[in-house]
DSSP file (Angstrom, degrees, kcal/mol; ACC not computed):
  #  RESIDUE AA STRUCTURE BP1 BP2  ACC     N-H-->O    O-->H-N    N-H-->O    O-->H-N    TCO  KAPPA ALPHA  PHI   PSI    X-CA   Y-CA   Z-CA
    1    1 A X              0   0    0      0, 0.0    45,-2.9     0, 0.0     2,-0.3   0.000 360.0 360.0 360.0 136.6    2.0  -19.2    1.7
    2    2 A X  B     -A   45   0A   0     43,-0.2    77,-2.0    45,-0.0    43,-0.2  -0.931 360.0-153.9-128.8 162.0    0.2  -16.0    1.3
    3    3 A X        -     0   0    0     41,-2.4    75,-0.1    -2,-0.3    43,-0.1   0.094  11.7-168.0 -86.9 169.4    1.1  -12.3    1.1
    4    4 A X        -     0   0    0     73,-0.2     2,-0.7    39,-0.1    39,-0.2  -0.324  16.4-171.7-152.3  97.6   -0.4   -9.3    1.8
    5    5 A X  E     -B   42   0B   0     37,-2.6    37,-1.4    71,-0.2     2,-0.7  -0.645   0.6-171.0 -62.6  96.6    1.6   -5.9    0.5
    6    6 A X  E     -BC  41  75B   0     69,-2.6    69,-1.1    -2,-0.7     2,-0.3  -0.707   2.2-172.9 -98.4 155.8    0.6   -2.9    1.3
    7    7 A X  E     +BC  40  74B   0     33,-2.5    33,-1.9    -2,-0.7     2,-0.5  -0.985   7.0 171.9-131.1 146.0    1.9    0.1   -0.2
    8    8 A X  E     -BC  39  73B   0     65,-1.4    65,-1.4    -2,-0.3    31,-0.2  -0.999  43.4 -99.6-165.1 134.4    1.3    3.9    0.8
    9    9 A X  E     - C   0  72B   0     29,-0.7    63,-0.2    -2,-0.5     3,-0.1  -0.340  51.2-112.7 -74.6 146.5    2.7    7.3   -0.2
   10   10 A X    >   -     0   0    0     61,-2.9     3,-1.4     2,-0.1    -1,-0.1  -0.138  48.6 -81.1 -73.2 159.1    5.3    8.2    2.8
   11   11 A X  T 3  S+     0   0    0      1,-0.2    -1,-0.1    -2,-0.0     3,-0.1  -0.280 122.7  35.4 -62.0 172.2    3.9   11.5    5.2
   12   12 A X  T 3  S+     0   0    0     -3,-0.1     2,-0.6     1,-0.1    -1,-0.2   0.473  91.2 119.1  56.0  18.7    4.7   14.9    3.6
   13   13 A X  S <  S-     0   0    0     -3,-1.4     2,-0.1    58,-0.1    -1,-0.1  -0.982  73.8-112.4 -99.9 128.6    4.0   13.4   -0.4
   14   14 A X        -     0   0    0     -2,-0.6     2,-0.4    -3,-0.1     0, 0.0  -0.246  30.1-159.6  -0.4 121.5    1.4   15.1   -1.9
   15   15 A X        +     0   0    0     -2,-0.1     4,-0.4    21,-0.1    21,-0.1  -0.968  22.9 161.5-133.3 106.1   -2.1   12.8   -2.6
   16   16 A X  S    S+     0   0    0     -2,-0.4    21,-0.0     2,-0.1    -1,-0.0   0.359  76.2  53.0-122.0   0.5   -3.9   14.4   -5.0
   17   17 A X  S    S+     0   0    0      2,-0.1     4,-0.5     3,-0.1    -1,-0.1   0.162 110.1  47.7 -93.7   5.5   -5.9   11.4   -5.8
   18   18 A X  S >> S+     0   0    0      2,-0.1     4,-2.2     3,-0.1     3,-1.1   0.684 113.7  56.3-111.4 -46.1   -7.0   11.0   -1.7
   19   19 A X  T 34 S+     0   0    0     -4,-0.4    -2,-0.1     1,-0.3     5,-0.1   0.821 106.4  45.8 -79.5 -17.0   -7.8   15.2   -2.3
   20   20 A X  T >> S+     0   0    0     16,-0.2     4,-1.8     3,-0.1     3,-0.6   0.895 114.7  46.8 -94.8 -18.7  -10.2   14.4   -5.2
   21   21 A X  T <4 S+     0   0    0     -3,-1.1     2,-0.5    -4,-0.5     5,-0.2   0.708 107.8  58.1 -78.4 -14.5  -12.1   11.2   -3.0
   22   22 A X  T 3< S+     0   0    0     -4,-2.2    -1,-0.4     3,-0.2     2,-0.1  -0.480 111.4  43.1 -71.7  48.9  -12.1   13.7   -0.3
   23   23 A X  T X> S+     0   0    0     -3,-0.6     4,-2.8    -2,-0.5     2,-2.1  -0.143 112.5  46.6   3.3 -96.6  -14.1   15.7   -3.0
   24   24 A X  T 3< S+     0   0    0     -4,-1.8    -2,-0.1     1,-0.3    -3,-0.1  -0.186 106.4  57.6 -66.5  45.1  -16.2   13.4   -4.2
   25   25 A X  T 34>S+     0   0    0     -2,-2.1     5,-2.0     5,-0.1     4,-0.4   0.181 105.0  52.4-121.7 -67.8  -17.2   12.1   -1.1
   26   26 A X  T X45S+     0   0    0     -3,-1.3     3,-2.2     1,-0.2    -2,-0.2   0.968 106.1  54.0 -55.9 -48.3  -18.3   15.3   -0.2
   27   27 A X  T 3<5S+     0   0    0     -4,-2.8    -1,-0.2     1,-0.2    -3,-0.2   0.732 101.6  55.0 -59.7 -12.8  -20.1   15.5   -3.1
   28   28 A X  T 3 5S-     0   0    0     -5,-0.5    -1,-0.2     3,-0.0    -2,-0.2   0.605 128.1 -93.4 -80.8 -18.8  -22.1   12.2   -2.4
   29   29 A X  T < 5S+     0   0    0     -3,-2.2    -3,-0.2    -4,-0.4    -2,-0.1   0.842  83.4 139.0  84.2  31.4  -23.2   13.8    1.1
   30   30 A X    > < -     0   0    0     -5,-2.0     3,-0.9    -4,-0.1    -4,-0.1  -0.364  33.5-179.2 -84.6  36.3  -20.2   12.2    3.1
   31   31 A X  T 3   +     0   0    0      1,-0.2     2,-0.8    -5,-0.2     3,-0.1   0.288  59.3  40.3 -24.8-174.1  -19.6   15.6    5.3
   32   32 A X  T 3   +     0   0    0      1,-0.1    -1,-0.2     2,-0.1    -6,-0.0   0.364  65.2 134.5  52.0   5.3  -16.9   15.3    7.7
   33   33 A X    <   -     0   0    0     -3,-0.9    -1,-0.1    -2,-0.8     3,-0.1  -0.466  28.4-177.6 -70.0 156.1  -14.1   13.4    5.8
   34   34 A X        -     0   0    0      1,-0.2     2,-0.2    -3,-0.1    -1,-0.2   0.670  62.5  -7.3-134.9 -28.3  -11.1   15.6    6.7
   35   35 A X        -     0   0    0    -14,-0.0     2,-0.5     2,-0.0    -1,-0.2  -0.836  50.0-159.8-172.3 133.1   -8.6   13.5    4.6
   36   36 A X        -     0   0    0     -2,-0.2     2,-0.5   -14,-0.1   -16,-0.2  -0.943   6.8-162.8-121.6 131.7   -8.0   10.3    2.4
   37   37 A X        -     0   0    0     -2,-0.5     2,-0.2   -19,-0.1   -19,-0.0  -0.959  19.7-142.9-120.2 123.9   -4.7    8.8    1.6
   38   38 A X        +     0   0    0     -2,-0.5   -29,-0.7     1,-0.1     2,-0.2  -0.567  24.7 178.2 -98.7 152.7   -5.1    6.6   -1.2
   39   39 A X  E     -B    8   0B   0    -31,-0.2     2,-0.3    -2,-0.2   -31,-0.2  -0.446  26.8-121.0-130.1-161.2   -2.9    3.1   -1.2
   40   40 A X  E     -B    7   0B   0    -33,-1.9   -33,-2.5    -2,-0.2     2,-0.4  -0.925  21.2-162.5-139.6 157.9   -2.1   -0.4   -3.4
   41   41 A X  E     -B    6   0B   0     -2,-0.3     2,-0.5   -35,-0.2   -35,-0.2  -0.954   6.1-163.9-144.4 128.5   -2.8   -3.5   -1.7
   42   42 A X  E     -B    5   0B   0    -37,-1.4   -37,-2.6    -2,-0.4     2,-0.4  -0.975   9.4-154.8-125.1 132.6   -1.1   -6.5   -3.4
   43   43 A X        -     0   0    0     -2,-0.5     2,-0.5   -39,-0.2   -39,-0.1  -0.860  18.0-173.2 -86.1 130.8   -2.1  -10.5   -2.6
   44   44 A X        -     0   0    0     -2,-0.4   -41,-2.4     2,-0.0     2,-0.4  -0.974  15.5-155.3-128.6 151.7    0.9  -12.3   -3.5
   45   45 A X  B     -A    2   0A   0     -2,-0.5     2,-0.4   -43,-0.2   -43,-0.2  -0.903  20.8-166.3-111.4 127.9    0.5  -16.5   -3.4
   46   46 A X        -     0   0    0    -45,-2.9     2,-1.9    -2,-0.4     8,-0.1  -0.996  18.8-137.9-139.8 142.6    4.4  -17.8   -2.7
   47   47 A X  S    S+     0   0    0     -2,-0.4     2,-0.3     2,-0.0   -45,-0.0  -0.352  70.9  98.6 -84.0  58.3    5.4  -21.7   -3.2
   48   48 A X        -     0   0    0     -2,-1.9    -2,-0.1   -47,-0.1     6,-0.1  -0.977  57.9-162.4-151.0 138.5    7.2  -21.8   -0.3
   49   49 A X        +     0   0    0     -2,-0.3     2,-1.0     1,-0.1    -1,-0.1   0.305  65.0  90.3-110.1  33.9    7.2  -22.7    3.1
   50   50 A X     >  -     0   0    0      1,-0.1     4,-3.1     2,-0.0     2,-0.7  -0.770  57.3-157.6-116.3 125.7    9.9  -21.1    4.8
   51   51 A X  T  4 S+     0   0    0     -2,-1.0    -1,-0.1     2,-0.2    -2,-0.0  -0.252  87.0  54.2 -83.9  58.1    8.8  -17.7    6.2
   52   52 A X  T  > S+     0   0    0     -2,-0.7     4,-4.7     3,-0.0    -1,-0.2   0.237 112.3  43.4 -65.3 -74.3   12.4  -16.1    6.4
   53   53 A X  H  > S+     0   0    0      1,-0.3     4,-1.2     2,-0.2    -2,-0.2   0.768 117.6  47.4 -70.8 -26.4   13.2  -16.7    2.9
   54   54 A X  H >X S+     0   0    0     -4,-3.1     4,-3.1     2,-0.2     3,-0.6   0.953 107.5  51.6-100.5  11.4    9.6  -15.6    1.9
   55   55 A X  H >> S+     0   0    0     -5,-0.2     4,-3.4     1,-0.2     3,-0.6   0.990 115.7  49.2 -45.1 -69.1    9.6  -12.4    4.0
   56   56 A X  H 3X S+     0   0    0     -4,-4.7     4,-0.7     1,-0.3    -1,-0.2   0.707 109.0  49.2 -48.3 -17.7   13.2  -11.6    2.0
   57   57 A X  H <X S+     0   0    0     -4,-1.2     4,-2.9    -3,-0.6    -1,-0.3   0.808 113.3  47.2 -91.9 -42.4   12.0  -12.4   -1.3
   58   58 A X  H <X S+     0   0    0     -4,-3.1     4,-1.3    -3,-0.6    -2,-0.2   0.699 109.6  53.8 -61.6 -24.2    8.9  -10.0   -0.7
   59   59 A X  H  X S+     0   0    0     -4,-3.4     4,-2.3    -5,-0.4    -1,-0.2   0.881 111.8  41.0 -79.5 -31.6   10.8   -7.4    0.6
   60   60 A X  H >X S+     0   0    0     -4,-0.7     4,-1.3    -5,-0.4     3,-0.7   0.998 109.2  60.1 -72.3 -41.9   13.1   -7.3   -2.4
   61   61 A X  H 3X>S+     0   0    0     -4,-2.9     5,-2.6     1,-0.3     4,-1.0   0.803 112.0  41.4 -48.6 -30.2   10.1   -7.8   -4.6
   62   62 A X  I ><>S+     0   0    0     -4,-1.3     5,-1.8     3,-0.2     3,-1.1   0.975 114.3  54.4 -63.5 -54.2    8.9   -4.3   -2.9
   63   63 A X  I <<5S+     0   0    0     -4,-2.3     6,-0.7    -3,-0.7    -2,-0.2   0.880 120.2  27.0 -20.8 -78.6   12.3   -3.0   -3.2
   64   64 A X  I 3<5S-     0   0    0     -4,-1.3    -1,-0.3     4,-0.1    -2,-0.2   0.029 138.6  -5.2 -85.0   0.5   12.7   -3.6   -6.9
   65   65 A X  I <<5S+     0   0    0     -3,-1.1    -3,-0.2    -4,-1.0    -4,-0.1  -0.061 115.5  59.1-169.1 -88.2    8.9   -3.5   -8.3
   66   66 A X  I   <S+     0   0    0     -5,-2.6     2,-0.3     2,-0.1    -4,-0.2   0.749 106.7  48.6 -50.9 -35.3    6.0   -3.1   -6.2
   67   67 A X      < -     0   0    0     -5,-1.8     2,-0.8    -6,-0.4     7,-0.1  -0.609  56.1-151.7-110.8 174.8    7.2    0.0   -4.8
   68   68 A X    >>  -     0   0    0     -2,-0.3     3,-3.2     1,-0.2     2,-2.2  -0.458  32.8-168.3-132.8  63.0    8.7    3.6   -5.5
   69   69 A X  T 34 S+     0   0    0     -2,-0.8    -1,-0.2    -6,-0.7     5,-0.1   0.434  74.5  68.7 -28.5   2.5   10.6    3.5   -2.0
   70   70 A X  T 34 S+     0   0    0     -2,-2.2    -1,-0.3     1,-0.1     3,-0.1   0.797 117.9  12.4 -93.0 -21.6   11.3    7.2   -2.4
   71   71 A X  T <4 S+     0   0    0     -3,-3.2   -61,-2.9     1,-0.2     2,-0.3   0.279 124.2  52.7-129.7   1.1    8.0    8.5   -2.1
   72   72 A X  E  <  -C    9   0B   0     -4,-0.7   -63,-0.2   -63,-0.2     2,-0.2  -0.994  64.9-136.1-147.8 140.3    5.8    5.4   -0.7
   73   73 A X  E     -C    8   0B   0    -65,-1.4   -65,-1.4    -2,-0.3     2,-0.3  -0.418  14.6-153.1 -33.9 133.7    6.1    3.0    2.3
   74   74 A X  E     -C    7   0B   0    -67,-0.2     2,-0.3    -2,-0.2   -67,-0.2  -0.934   9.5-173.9-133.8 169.0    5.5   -0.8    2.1
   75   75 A X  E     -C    6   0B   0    -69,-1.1   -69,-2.6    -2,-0.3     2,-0.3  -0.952  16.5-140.4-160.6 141.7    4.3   -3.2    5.1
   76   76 A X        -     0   0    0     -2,-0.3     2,-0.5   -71,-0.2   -71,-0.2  -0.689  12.8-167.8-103.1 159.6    4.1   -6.9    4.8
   77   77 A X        -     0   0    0     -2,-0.3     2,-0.6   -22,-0.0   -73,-0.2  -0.974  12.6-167.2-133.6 112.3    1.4   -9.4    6.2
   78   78 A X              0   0    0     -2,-0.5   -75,-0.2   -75,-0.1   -74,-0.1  -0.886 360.0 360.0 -99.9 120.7    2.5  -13.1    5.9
   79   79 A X              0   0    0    -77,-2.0   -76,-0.1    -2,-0.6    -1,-0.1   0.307 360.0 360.0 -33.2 360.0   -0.2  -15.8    6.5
């Protein structure tokens, strides 16, 4: 079964890597960008075929590793 994690700093955190490709962007001759919010996208491959158990097992794996719940949002995709 495959994953798809995304992870993304939560509204009101500071991006200060999305405010430098909003920079260099402009500098490339991309006018008009108004903001970029930069993310992680993780593929995860899981031996398993029971989508319950792995939605719960990806969610802890966010929990406990992929993500820094305090400051970032996570969303699953299962296949």
């Amino acid at each position: 079964m495959k994953a798809r994690v995304t992870v993304t700093l939560k509204n009101g955190v500071l991006d200060p890597q999305g405010k430098a490709i909003v920079g260099a962007l402009g500098s490339l001759g991309f006018d008009g960008v108004g903001s970029v919010r930069q993310g992680k996208v993780f593929d995860v491959e899981l031996d398993t075929t029971d989508r319950s158990k792995a939605e719960a097992n990806l969610k802890a794996m966010c929990e406990k590793l992929l993500a820094n719940t305090v400051i970032e949002d996570y969303s699953v995709a299962i296949d």
